[in-house]
C-alpha positions in Angstrom: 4.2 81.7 50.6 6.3 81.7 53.4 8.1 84.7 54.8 10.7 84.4 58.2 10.4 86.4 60.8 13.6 88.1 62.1 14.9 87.0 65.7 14.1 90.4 67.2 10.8 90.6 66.2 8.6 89.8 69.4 5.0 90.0 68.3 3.4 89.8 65.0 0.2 91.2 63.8 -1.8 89.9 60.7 -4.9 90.7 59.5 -7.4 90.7 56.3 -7.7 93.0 53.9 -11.1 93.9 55.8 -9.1 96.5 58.3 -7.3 99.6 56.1 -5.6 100.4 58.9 -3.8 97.3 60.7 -3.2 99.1 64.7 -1.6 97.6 67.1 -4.4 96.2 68.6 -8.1 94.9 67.3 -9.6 97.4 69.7 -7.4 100.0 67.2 -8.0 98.7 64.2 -11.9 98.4 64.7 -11.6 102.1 66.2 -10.4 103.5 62.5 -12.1 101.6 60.3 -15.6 102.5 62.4 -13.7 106.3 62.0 -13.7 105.6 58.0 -17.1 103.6 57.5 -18.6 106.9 59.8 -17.2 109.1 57.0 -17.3 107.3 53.6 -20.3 104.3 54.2 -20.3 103.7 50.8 -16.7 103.0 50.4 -16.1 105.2 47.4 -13.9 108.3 48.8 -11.4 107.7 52.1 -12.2 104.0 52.0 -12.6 102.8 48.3 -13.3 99.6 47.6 -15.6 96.6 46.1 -18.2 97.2 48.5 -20.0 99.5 51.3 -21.9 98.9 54.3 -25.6 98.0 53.7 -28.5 99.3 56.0 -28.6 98.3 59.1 -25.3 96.9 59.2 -22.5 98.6 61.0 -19.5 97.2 59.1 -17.9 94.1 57.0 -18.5 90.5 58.5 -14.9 89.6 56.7 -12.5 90.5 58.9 -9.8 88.7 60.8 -7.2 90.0 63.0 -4.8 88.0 64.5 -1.8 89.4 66.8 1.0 86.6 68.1 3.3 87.4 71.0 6.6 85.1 70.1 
């Protein structure tokens, strides 16, 4: 698929569907979803979905953030 970006737009921000909350900046996005993995490991209230966070880990290892200045 490809989408265009409008002529204002000076930075874009992507990321996987490992962040809930896409911030502004990785340091933001890891901030809330360590916030939300704190509160609901096991994925099933505030953060449902297809898996939870196994002992000893301390979150998902498929995640990718990537923000573009244009």
């Amino acid at each position: 698929m490809v989408r265009s970006v409008p002529e204002d737009v000076t930075e874009l921000v992507m990321a996987s569907d490992g962040y809930p909350v896409i911030g502004r900046t990785l340091a933001e996005s890891e901030s809330v979803l360590a916030d939300l993995l704190e509160r609901d490991p096991w994925c099933v209230r505030e953060l449902a979905g297809t898996k939870g966070v196994l002992a000893g880990q301390t979150s998902f290892d498929d995640r990718a953030y990537l923000r573009l200045r244009i």
